[in-house]
LUMROTOR-298801 format. One line per 10 residues: number of its first residue (from 1); their letters; for each residue x, y, z of N, C-alpha, C. Coordinates in steps of 0.05 Angstrom, whole numbers, padded with zeros to 5 digits, always signed. Example, Ala and Ser with C-alpha at 12.3 -4.5 7.8 and 13.67 -1.06 7.14 Angstrom:
1) as) +00264/-00114/+00156/+00246/-00090/+00156/+00264/-00066/+00156  +00257/-00045/+00142/+00273/-00021/+00143/+00258/+00001/+00157 $
This chain:
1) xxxxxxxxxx) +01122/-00788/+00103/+01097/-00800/+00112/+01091/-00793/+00141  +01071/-00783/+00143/+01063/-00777/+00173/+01066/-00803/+00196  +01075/-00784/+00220/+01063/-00810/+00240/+01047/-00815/+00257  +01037/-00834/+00262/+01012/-00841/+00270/+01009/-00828/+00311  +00978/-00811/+00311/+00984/-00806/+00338/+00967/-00824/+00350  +00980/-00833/+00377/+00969/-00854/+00390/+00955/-00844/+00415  +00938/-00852/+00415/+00904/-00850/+00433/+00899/-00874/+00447  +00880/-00877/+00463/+00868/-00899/+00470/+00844/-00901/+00462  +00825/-00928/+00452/+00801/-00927/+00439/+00777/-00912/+00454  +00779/-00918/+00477/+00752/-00904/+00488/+00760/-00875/+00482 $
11) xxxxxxxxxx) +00779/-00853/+00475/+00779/-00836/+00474/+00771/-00822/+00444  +00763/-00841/+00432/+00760/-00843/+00405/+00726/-00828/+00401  +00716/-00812/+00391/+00686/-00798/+00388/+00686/-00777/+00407  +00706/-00761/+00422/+00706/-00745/+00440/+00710/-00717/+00429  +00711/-00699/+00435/+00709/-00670/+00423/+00730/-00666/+00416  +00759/-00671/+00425/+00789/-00676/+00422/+00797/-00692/+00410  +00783/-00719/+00398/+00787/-00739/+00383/+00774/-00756/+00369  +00757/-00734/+00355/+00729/-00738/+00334/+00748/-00768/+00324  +00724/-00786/+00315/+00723/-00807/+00295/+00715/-00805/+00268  +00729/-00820/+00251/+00721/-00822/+00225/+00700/-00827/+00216 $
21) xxxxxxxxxx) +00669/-00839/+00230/+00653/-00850/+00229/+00628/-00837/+00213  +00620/-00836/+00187/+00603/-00817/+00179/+00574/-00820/+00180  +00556/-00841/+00189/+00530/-00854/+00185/+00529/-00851/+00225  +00522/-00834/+00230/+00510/-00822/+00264/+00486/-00812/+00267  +00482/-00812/+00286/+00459/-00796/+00295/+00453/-00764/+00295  +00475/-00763/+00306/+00487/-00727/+00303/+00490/-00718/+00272  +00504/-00736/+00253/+00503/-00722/+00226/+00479/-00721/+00212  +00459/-00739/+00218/+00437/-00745/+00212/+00429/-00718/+00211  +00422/-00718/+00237/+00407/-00683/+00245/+00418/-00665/+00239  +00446/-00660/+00227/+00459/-00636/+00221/+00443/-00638/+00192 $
31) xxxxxxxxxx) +00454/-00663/+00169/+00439/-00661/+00152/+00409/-00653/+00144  +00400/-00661/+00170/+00363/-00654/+00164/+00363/-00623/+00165  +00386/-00612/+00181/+00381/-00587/+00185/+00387/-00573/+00157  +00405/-00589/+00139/+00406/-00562/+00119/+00385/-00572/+00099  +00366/-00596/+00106/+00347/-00593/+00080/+00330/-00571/+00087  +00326/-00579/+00119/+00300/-00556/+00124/+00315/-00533/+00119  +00328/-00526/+00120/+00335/-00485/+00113/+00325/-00490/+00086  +00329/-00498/+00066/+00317/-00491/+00036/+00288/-00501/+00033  +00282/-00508/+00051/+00253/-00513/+00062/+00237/-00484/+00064  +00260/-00473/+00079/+00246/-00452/+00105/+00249/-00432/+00072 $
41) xxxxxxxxxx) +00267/-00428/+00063/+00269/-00411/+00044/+00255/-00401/+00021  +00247/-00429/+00007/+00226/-00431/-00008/+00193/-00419/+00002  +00188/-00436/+00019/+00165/-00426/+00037/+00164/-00395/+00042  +00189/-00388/+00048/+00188/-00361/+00051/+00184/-00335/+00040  +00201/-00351/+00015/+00209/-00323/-00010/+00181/-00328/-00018  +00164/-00357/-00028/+00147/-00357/-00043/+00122/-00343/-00030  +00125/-00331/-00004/+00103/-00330/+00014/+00085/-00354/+00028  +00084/-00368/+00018/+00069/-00393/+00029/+00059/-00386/+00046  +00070/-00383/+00062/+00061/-00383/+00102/+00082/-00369/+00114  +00080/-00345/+00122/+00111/-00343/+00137/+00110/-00348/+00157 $
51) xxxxxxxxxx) +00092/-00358/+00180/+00094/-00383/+00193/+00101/-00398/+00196  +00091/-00418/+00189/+00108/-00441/+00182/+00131/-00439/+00178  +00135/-00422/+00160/+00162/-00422/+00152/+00178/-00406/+00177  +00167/-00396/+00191/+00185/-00390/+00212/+00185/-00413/+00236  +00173/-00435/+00240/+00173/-00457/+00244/+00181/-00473/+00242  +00193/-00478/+00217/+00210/-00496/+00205/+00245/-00491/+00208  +00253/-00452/+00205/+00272/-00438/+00216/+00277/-00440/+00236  +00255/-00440/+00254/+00254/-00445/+00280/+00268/-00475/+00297  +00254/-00494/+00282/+00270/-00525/+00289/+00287/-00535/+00276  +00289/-00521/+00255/+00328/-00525/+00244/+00347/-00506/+00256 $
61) xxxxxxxxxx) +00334/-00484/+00267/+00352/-00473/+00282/+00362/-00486/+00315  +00343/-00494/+00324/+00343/-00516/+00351/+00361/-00539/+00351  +00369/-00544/+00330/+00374/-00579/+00324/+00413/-00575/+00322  +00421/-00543/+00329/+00443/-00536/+00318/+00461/-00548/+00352  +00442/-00540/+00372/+00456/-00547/+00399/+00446/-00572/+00405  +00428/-00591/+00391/+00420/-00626/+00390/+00431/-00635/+00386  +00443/-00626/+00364/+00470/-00651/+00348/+00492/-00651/+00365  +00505/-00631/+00371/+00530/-00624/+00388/+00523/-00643/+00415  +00502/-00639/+00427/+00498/-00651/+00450/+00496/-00680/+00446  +00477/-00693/+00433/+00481/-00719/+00423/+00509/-00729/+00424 $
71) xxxxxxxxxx) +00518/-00726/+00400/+00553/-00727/+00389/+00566/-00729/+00424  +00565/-00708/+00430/+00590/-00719/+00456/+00573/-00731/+00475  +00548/-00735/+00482/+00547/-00758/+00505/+00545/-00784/+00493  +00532/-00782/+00467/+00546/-00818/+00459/+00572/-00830/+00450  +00587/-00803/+00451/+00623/-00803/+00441/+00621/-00809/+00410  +00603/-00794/+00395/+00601/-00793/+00370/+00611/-00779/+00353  +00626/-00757/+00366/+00636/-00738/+00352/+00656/-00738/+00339  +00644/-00734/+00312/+00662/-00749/+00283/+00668/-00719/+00267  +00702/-00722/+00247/+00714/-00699/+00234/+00693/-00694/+00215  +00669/-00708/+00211/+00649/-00707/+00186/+00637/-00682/+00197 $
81) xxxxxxxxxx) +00630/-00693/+00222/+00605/-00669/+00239/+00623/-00650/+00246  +00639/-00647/+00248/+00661/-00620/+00266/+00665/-00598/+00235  +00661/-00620/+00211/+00663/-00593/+00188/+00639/-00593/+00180  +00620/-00609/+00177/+00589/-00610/+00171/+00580/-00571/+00184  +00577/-00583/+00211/+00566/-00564/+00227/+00567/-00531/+00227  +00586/-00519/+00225/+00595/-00497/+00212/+00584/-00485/+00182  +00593/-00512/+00169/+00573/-00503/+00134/+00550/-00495/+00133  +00533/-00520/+00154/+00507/-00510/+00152/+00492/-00496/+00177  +00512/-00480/+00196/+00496/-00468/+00211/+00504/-00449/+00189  +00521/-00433/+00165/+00517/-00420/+00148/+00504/-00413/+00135 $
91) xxxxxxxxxx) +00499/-00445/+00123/+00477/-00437/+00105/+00440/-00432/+00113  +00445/-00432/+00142/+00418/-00428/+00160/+00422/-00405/+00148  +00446/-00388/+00170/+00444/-00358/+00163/+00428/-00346/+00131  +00453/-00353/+00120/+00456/-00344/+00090/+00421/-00346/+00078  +00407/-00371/+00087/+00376/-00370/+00080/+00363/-00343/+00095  +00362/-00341/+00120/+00357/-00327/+00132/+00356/-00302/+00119  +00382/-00297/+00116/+00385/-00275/+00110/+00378/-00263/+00084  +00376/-00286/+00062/+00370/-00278/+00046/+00342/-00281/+00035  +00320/-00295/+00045/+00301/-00286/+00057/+00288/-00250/+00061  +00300/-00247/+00079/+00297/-00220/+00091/+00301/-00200/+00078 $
101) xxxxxxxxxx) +00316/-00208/+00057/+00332/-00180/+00035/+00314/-00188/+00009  +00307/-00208/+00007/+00292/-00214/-00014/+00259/-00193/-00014  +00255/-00191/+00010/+00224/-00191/+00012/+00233/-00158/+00024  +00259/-00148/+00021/+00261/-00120/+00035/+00256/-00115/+00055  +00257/-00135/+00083/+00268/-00132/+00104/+00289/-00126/+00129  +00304/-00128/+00112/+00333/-00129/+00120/+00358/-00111/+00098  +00366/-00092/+00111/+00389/-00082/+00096/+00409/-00098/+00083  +00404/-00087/+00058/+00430/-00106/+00048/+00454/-00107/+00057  +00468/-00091/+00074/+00496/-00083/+00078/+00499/-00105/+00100  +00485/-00118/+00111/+00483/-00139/+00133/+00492/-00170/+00116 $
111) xxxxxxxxxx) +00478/-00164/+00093/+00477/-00185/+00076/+00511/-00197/+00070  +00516/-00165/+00060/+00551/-00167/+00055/+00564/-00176/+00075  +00565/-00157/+00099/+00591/-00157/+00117/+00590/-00198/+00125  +00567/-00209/+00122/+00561/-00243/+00131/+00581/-00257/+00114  +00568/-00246/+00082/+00576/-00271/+00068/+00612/-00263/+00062  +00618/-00232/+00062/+00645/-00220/+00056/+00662/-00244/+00081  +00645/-00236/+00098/+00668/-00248/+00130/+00673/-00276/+00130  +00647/-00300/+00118/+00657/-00323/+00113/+00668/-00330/+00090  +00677/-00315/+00067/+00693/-00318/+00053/+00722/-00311/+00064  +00721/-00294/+00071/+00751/-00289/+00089/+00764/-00306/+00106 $
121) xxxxxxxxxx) +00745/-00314/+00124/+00746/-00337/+00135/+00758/-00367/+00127  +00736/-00371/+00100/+00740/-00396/+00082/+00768/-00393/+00075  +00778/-00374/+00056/+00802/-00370/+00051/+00838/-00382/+00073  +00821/-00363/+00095/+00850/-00357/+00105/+00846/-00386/+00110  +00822/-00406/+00124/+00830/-00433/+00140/+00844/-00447/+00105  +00845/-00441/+00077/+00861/-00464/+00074/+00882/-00452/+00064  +00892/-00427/+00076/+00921/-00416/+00079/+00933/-00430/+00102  +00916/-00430/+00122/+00929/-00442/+00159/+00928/-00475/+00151  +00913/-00488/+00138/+00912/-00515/+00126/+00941/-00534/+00117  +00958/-00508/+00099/+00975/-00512/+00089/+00989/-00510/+00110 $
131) xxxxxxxxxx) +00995/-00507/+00129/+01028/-00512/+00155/+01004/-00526/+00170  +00981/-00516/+00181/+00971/-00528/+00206/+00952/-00556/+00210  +00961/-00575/+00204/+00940/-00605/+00188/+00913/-00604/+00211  +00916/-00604/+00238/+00895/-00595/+00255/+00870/-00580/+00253  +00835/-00586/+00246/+00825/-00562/+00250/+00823/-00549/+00271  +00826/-00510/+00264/+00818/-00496/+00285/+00793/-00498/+00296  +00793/-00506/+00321/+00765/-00508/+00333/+00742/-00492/+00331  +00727/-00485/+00344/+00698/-00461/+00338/+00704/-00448/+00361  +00699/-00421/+00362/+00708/-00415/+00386/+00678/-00399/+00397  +00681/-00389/+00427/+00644/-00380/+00437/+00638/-00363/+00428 $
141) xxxxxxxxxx) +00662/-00344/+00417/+00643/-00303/+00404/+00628/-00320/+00379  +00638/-00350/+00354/+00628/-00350/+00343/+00597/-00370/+00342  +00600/-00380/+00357/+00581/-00389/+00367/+00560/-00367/+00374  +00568/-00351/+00396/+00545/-00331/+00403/+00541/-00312/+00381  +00552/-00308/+00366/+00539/-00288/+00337/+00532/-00314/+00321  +00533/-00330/+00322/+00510/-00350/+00304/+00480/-00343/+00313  +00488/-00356/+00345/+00461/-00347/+00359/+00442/-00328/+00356  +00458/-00308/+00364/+00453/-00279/+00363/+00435/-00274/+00340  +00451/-00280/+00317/+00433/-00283/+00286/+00415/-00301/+00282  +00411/-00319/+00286/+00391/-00335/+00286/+00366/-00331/+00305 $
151) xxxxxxxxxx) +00369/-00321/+00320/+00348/-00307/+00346/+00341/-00292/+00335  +00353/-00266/+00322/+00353/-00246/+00320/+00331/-00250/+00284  +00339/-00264/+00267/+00330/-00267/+00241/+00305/-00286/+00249  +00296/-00297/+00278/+00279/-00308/+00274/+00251/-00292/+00277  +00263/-00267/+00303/+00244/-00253/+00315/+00235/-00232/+00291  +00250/-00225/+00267/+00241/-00213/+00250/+00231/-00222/+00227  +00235/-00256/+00220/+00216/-00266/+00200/+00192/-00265/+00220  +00184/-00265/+00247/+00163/-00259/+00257/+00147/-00235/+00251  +00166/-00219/+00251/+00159/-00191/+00248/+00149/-00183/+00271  +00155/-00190/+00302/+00144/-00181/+00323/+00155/-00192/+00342 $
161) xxxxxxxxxx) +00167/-00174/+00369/+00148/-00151/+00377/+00168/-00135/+00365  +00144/-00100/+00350/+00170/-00076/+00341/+00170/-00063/+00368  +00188/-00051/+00369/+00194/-00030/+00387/+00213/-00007/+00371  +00209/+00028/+00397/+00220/+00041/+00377/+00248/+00037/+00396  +00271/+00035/+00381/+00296/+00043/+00382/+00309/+00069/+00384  +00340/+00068/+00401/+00348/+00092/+00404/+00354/+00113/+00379  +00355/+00134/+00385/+00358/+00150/+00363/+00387/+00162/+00367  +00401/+00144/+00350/+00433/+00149/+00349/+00440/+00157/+00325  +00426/+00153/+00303/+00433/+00152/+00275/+00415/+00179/+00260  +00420/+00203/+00249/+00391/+00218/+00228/+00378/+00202/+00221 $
171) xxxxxxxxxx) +00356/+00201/+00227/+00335/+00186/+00208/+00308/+00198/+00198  +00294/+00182/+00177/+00296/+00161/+00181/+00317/+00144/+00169  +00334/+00132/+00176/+00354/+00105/+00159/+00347/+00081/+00142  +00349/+00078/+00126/+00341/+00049/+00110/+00371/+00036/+00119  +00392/+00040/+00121/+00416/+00029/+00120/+00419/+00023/+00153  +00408/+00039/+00177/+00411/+00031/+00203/+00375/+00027/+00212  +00352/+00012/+00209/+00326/+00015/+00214/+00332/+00003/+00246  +00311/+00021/+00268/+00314/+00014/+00291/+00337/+00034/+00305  +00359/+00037/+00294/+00370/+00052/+00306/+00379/+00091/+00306  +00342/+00101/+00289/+00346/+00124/+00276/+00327/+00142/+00293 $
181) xxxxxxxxxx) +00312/+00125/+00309/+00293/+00130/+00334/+00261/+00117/+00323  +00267/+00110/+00301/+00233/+00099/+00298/+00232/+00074/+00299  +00207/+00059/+00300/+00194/+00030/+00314/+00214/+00014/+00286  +00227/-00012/+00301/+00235/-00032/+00283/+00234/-00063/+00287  +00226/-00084/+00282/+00223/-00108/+00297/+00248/-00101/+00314  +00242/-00120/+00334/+00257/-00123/+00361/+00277/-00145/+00349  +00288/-00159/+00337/+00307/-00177/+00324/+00323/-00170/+00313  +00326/-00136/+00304/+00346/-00119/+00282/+00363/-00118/+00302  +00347/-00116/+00323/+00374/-00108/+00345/+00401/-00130/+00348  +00384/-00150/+00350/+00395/-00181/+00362/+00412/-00181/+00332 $
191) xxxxxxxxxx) +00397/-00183/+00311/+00420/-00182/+00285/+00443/-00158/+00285  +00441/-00142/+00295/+00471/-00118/+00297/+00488/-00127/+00318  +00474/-00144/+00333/+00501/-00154/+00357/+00516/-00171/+00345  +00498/-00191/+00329/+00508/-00215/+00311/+00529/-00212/+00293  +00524/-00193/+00288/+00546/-00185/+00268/+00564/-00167/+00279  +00575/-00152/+00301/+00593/-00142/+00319/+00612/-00163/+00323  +00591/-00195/+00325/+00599/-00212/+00338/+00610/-00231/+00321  +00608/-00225/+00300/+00614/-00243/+00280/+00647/-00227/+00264  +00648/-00207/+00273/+00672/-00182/+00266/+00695/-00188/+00283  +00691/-00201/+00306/+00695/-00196/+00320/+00720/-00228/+00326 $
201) xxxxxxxxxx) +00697/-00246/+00314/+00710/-00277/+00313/+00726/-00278/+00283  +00719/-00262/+00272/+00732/-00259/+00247/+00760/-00250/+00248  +00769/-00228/+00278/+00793/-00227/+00290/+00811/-00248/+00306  +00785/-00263/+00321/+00796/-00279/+00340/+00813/-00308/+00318  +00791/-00313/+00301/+00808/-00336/+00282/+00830/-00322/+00258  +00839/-00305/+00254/+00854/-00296/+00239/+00881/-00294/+00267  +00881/-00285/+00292/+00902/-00286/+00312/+00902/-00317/+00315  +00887/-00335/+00323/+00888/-00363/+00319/+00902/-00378/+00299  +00893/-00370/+00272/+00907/-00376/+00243/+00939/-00374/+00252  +00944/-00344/+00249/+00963/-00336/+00256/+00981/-00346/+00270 $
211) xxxxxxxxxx) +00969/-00354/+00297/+00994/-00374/+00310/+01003/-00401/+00314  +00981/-00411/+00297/+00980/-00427/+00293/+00993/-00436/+00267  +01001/-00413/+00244/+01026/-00427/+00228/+01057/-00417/+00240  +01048/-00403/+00259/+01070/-00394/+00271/+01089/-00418/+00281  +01068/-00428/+00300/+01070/-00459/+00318/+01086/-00481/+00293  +01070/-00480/+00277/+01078/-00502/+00246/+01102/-00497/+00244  +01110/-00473/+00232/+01137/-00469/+00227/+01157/-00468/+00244  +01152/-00466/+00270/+01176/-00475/+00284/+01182/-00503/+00300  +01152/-00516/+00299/+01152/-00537/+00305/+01137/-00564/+00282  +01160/-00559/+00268/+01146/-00576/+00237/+01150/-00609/+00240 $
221) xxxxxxxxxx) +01160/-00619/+00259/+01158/-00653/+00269/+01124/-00651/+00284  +01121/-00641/+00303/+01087/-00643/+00310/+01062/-00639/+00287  +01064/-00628/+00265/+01048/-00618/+00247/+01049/-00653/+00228  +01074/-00674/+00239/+01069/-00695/+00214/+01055/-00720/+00233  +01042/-00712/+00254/+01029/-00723/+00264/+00994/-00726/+00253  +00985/-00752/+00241/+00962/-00757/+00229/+00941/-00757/+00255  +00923/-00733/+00249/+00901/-00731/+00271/+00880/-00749/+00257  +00877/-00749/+00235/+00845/-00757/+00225/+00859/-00790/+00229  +00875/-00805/+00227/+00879/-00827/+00227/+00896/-00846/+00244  +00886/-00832/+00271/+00900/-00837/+00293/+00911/-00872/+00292 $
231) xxxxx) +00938/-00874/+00311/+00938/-00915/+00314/+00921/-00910/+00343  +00905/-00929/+00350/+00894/-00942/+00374/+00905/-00958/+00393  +00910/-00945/+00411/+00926/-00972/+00429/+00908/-00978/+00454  +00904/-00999/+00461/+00887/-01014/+00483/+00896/-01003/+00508  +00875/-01000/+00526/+00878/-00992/+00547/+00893/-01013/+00571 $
């Protein structure tokens, strides 16, 4: 049976010592955020408006650094929202992106390397799960290739401004657009960093993973320490 780690209560909703607490303010808005992506999606694929619908992308994409900010100045930050948040800045992407491939905007091969990398991802965390009871935190490359993609997928559900791109690639390219020397929305760009950047955190949490069952296995009395169900002791 695990043992219990002891905290003090005010430390309890802090970024280091999320609470169990699932009915917040912050989950609230994480949740609104993934209705609106199938919002934005529908609207999108169906044509409706791509306006709007980039409007709607637009303030579910906003609401991703609201919640976070909320959560730690009211000390709200709960294990609900620390795994919530991740899923559905995903499934922002994953609309996004599929969106864009839908309507032949976007190379498919962008499509892959996203959903290939969070499956890899998904995987290895419940390989590190098994020794490491702790979640691995989020770290900033993946944060900023969220960004990156979401900026980047918003400026091209806009479809503007194009500009022409360097000419690094024969073109013209369907598989590299923008980077073959002819005009491509200005957001293809911001989406190729995104995904550098997303390659990139896909290293950083696999070395993380990594030492982190490393840490387990040689230090297997700290791993029977209950994070999600801390005891409370009075200040």
């Amino acid at each position: 049976m695990g043992l219990k780690h002891k905290i003090k209560r005010e430390l309890i909703g802090t970024s280091d010592y999320p609470s169990n607490q699932i009915f917040t303010i912050s989950n609230f808005i994480t949740a609104l955020r993934l209705v609106l992506t199938f919002v934005f999606l529908y609207l999108f694929v169906t044509d409706f408006n791509r306006y709007i619908a980039l409007v709607i992308y637009a303030v579910a994409a906003s609401t991703d650094w609201l919640d976070g900010q909320i959560a730690r100045m009211t000390k709200t930050v709960s294990w609900l929202g620390k795994m919530m948040d991740p899923v559905v800045d995903r499934a922002l992407l994953f609309t996004g992106v599929v969106g864009l491939v839908a309507r032949h905007e976007l190379p498919m091969w962008i499509c892959f390397v996203i959903i290939l990398r969070d499956v890899y991802l998904a995987a290895g965390n419940l390989v590190v799960r098994r020794y490491h009871k702790r979640p691995i935190d989020v770290v900033y490359t993946g944060k900023a290739a969220t960004a990156l993609l979401m900026t980047g997928f918003s400026f091209m559900l806009l479809g503007m401004p194009v500009i022409t791109g360097p000419d690094l690639v024969a073109g013209p390219s369907t598989l590299l657009p923008g980077l073959d020397g002819t005009a491509a929305p200005f957001g293809i760009y911001l989406v190729y960093l995104g995904v550098v950047f997303s390659l990139i955190t896909a290293v950083v949490y696999t070395v993380k993973g990594a030492l982190a069952i490393k840490r387990a296995l040689e230090h297997p009395d700290e791993e029977d320490e209950d994070f999600l169900n801390p005891e409370i002791v009075e200040s």
